[in-house]
Structures are given as C-alpha cells and as structure tokens.
N, C-alpha and C positions, 0 to 999 in steps of 0.2 A: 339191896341188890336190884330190886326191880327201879329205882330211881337210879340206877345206874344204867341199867337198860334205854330206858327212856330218853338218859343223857345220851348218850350213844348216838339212838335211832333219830334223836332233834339234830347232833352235832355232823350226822350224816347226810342227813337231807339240806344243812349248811352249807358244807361242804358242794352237792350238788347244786346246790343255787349258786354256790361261788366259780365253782364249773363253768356253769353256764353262763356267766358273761365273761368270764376270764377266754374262754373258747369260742365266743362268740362271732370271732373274727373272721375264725379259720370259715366259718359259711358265708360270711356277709360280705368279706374285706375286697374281696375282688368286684361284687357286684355295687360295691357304695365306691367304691376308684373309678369302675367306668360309668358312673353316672347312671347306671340303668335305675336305682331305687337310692330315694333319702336314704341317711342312716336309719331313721325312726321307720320311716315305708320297711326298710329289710330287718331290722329286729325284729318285728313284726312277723314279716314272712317267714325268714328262718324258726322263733318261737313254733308257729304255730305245725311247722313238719317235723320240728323235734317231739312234739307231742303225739302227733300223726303214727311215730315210730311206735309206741306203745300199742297201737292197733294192730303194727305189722306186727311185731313180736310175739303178741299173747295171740293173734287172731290168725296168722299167716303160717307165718314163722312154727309158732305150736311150742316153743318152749326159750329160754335165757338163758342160750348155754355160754355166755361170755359171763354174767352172773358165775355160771356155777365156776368156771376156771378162776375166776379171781376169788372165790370162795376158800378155794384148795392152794393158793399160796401157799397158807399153813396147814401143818398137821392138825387133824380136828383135834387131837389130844394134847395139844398147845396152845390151842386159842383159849384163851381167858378173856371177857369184860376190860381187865386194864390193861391190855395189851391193844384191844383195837379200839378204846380210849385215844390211847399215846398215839396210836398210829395216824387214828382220824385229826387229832389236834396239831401234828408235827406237817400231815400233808396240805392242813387250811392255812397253817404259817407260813409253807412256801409256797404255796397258791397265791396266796396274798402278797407275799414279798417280789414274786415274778412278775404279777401282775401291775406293782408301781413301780417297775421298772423297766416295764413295757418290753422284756420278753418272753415268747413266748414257747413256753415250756410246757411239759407235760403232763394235764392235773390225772391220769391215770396212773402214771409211772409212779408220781408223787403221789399216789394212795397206794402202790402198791409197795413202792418203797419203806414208807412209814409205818404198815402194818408188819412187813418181814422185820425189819429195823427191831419193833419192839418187842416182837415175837426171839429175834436172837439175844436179845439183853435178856428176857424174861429166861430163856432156858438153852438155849448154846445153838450155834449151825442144824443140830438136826432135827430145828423144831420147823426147819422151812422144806417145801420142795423143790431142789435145787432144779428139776428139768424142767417144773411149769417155772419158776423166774428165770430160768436160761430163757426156753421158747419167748417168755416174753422182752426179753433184752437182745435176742435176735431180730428181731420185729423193728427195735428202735433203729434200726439199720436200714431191714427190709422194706419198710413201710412206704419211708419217703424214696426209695429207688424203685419199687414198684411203681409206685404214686410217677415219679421222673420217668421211666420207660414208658406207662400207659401212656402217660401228658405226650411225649416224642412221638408216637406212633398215631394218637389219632390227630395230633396238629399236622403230622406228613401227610395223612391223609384227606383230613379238609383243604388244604393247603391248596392241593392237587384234583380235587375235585371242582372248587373253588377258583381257580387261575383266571379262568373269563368272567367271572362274574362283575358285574358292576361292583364297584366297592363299597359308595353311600349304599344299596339296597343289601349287599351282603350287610353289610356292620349293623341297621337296624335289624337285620334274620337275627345276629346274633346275638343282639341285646335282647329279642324274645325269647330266644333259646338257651340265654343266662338266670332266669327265670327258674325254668326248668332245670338247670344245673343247679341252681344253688338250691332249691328244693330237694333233688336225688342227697345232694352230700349232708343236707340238715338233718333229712332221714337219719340216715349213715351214721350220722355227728349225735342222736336219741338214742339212736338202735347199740351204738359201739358204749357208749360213757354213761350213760343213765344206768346202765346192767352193770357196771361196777359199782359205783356206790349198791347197787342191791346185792351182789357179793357181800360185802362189808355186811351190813345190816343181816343178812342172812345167816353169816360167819357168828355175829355177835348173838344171833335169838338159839342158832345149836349150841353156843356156848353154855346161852344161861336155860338150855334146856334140863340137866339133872334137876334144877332148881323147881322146877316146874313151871318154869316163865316164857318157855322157848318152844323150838320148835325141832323135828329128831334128824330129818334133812331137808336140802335145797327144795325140794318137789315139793313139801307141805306150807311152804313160806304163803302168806294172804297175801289176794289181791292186793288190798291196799299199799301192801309196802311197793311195788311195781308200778302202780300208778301215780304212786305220790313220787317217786325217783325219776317219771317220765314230766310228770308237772314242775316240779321244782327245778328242773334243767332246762324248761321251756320258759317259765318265770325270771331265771336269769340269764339267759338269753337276751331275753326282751329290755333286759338293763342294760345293756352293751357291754360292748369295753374296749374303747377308742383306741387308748392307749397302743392296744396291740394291731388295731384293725390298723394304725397307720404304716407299722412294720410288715405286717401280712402285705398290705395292699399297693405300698408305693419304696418300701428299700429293699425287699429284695429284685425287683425287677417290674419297669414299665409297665403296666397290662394292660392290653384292649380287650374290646368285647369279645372276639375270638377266643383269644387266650387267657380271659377269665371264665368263660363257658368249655375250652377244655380243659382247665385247670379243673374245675370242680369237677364235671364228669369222669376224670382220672380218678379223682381223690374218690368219689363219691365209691365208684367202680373197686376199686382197692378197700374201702370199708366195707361191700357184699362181701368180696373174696375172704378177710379176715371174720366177719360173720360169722359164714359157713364152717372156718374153721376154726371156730369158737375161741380165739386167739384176742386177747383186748390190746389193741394197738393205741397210738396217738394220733389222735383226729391231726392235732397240730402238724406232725412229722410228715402225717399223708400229703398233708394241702401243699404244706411248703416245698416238697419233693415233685408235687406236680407243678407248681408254680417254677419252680427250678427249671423243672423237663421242656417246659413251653418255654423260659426266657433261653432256654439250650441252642432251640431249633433256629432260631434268627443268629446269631454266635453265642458261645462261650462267654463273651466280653462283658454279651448284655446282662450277662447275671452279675450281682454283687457279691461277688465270695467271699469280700471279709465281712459281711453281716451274716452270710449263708454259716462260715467260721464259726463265728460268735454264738449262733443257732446253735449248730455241732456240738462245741460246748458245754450250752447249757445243759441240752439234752442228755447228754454222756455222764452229767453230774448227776441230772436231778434224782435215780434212785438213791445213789449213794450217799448223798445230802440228805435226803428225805429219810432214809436210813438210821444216820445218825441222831438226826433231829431228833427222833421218833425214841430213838435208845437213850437218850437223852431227860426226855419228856416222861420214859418211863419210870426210869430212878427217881422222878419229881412225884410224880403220881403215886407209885406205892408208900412211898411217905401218909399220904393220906387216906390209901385204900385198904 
C-alpha cells in the first residue's frame, strides 16, 4: 500500500509538470506574439513567478484553500488509493492527448474530471459532491466572461486615456507593462493550478491514513508536498508548449502590446478574484475570455469565433471525457489492485 502511495504522489507531481507546459501558453503566448520576450526569455519569466506563487500562498496568503476544495470533490469516505490512481492516469492521457493537438483545454477540469469519474465507477453518484463539481462547472463559463468583461472595461479605459498619446512611445509603455502583466497572471497561473494537484495528493495521504501512511486532514499535509507542486509546475513551464502558445497567441485574435498587457491583467485579476473564493477555475478559459474581451473592443469580427467555437467545445467535454476515461481506467486498475 505504501508503493501505491508513492505511486500516486510520483504520478501527481507528473501530472503537475505536464500542467505546466501544457498551460504554459496561457502566460507566455501573448507576450512571445508581441515580440516583447523570446520564447525561451518568457518561459523563463513565466517559470520563475509561478514558483514565486508558492511564497504568496504559504507566506501571504496563510493558507491553500483551492487545495482544500478540490480535496472535497470526493466524500472523504470514498476516496480510495485506486480511485485517485485512475483519476491521476485518465487526466495525464487527456493532458497529453489535448496537448498534441494543440488545444487548449483544461488540465484542472481534467483532474477533476478523472478523479469524480472514478470515484462514481468505484461506488455510484453519491460518492461525489454534487455542489463543489456544480460551483466548479459554473466557473467553466464564468471565468472566461469575467476574464471578457474585465479585458472590455480596462481596454475602454486605456483606450480613452491614451487617445493623444504618441503611439511609437505608448506601444514601447506597453511592451514594459506586459512584463508586468504576464508576471501578475503567472502568479495567478502557481497560485490557481499547483493547489490542485495538492488536493489530489492531500486526497490520496487521508486516504491512506487508517493505514498509518497518511495524514487525518488537509491542515496536517508537509511542507514538502506544496513545494514540490509549486516546483514542478514551474519546471514545466519552463519546457514550453508551442503547440498551444501559437493557438493562444495568434488564432484567436491579432494581439498588440496593449492588448496582450490587458489581456493578462484581466485574466491575472480574475484568477485573485477566484483565489479568494477558493473556487479552482482554468487558467486557460480566463486568458482566452480576456483575449476574446480585448479582440471585442476593436469589432466582434476581429475575434475568430469558429476557433473561440472549437475552444467551447473542448471545454464543455473535457470533464466528462475525463470522467469517463478515468471510470474506465478504473475497471483496468482493480484488476490488479
């Protein structure tokens, strides 16, 4: 049982490093289209403020309360070991599968997906908690129309402050001040996603606590597992993931240095707000919903809505794929467990 553990907490922190360059977009992808930073200059940057997050959290913050909500998915008295097995193995296959097909979907959703998934095969609908997976599938909605409203609101606003300004000396303010944006959201992007995968692992050590391997709740969980889930997400990160960053940054909509600096700062803004309300949203759905909001402001036209479509989607699927998957994966698993 304890090599099962172990399996887990290795296949979790996998997971998290697959995270993090699969998502790696959603912070980079605007600021490597407008030229402001190489690829490799903003993997770099972005890495190193998702790690950053881990300071604000334990240090700031005072506590991972997006951790403890994706913890409570399941009823503590359903989680098993081979249930968040299946679930971690079912959400790395569509991580993986999304990510060689460049789009870009939700590695959250898809952990959360895969662990309810095999928590209903393991023991029927009321082994999940239907109002924290509602809250969080309302969110898939929320997120990127927050993310689109904040994006509208402060591009009216630069817009309008901005009208006489020379436009060479504004555009290089902005490429300084995309900088600074794609910092605020990489935060954002450690603080929101790196606390789930510590759900999971947290989920699986109360599991294998009767056994005396674990731990009795979320509060007693070690340092180290929090730091290793903010490292490994900053690790992959720093691996990229092109694929996506060229959908993020150049089909859904043209972006300047304006409108990649309030793209992020929407999106960035929208991941405090879901923080605070210890809610784990998709980095992805935020960025893309701001990115949406800014290509709004200039026309409707300018956006590409059969890729934004396609987005929609994937999005709409990916719990319920990951669901399956995951129920799937687990009928294979107890075979051997």
């Amino acid at each position: 049982m304890m090599a099962l553990l172990v399996t887990i907490i290795v296949l979790a922190l996998v997971f998290d490093y697959i995270n993090g360059f699969h998502d790696a977009a959603n912070s980079i992808a605007t600021i490597v289209s407008t030229k402001v930073l190489t690829p490799f200059q903003a993997v770099i940057w972005a890495a190193f403020f998702n790690f950053v997050a881990f300071f604000i959290a334990k240090y700031i913050i005072g506590e991972f309360g997006i951790a403890n909500t994706v913890s409570k998915t399941v009823f503590e008295q359903y989680i098993t070991l081979p249930v968040i097995l299946s679930g971690i193995i079912a959400a790395i296959v569509w991580n993986l599968a999304t990510w060689w097909f460049g789009i870009p979907s939700s590695s959250s959703h898809t952990l959360i997906g895969g662990f309810a998934g095999a928590a209903i095969m393991a023991s029927g609908f009321k082994a999940i908690q239907s109002a924290v997976i509602i809250k969080i599938a309302v969110f898939i909605f929320m997120a990127p129309f927050i993310g689109m409203i904040v994006a509208l609101i402060i591009t009216t606003i630069v817009l309008h402050i901005c009208k006489k300004a020379n436009p060479h000396k504004a555009e290089s303010w902005f490429k300084r001040l995309q900088l600074v944006s794609s910092a605020l959201f990489s935060v954002g992007f450690g603080l929101n996603d790196s606390q789930k995968v510590m759900g999971i692992i947290a989920a699986a050590m109360i599991a294998a606590q009767p056994l005396g391997l674990g731990i009795e709740s979320i509060d007693d969980m070690p340092n180290w597992v929090a730091f290793a889930c903010f490292t490994m997400i900053a690790l992959g990160t720093m691996s990229g993931g092109w694929k996506i960053v060229k959908t993020m940054g150049s089909r859904i909509t043209k972006v300047t240095p304006l409108e990649g600096m309030v793209a992020e700062s929407a999106g960035a803004l929208t991941l405090y707000l879901t923080e605070f309300l210890k809610i784990p949203v998709s980095t992805t759905h935020t960025i893309t919903g701001a990115i949406i909001g800014v290509g709004a402001t200039k026309r409707l036209s300018a956006v590409r809505w059969g890729v934004t479509k396609n987005l929609l989607v994937a999005w709409i699927l990916t719990i319920p794929v990951s669901a399956i998957l995951a129920a799937l994966i687990y009928l294979v698993v107890t075979l051997f467990i």
